[in-house]
Phi, psi and omega in degrees: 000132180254115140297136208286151148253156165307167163280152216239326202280342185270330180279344194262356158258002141256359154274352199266315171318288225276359147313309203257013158270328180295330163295332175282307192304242276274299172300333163321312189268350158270353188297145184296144165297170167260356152310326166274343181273322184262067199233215179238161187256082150346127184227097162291179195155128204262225183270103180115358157245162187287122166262163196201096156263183195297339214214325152196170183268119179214149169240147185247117185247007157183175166212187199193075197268135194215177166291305181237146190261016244044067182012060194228107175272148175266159193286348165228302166194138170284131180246128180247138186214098189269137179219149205236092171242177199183139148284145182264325198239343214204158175275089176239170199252127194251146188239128181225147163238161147229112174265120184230112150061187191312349204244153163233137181244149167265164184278157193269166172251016172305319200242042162329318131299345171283333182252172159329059188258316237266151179296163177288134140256131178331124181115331187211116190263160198241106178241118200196218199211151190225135177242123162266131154279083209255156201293139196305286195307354198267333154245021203290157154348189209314058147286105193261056156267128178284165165260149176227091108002100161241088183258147168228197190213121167070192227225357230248109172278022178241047180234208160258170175192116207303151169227058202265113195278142165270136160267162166318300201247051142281169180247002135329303191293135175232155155294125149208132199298328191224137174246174169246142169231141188262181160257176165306123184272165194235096177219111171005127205274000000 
């Protein structure tokens, strides 16, 4: 009678299997989100130069933090952030946030005519203001969180998307009780 051995070729493609299934779970579980695959292409720059991304150019040529707005108090403090935009090739309508410290803010719509809504066109700069409401302490007198400006154009997260830092002790930033808003001027490049 002849005895059989395992097969050595059979135990050893179930251990070589139960390798590479445990190496894909580990890379599996390391793969980048699609949030991380898909984003807008950040042009950074700082406050008082021109960012220049694909579709337009804006510069932040001052802020302006205040209590009251055109006697509108705000629930924390008004950040008026004057800017100089254009479009480069085509007419779009620009989208801005600011991020100060953990929070990110939308422009508030109190002063809807008054601020940056209106499209851009080649050719013709657009100069006005996007007013946020930021929480009092993140900009109060020796609040040291810088502002981040971010505007973009349209919805396409495979685009650019402007980024312009504010530091805390620029000498842009003025203090005040009360700001004013103009609406947007217009003028020819």
């Amino acid at each position: 009678m002849k005895l059989r051995r395992p097969h050595l070729g059979r135990a050893l493609s179930v251990v070589l299997v139960a390798v590479v299934i445990a190496a894909a779970a580990v890379v599996w579980h390391d793969l980048p989100s699609p949030t991380d695959l898909y984003g807008p292409f950040d042009v950074d720059a700082p406050a008082g130069e021109q960012a220049r991304g694909r579709a337009i150019t804006a510069t932040v040529t001052s802020v302006r933090i205040a209590a009251r707005v055109d006697a509108v108090a705000a629930a924390g403090r008004w950040v008026v952030v004057d800017t100089t935009m254009a479009a480069v090739h085509s007419t779009e309508l620009p989208h801005a946030d600011l991020l100060v410290g953990p929070n990110t803010y939308a422009p508030t719509e109190r002063f809807f005519f008054d601020t940056l809504r209106k499209p851009l066109a080649p050719g013709i700069t657009q100069r006005g203001s996007w007013v946020f409401d930021v929480a009092a302490p993140l900009v109060d007198p020796g609040a040291r969180e810088p502002l981040t400006l971010r505007v973009w154009v349209g919805g396409d997260m495979l685009d650019s998307r402007l980024v312009i830092r504010i530091p805390a002790d620029d000498p842009r930033i003025s203090r005040t009780e009360a700001a004013g808003l103009t609406p947007p001027e217009e003028s020819a490049r």
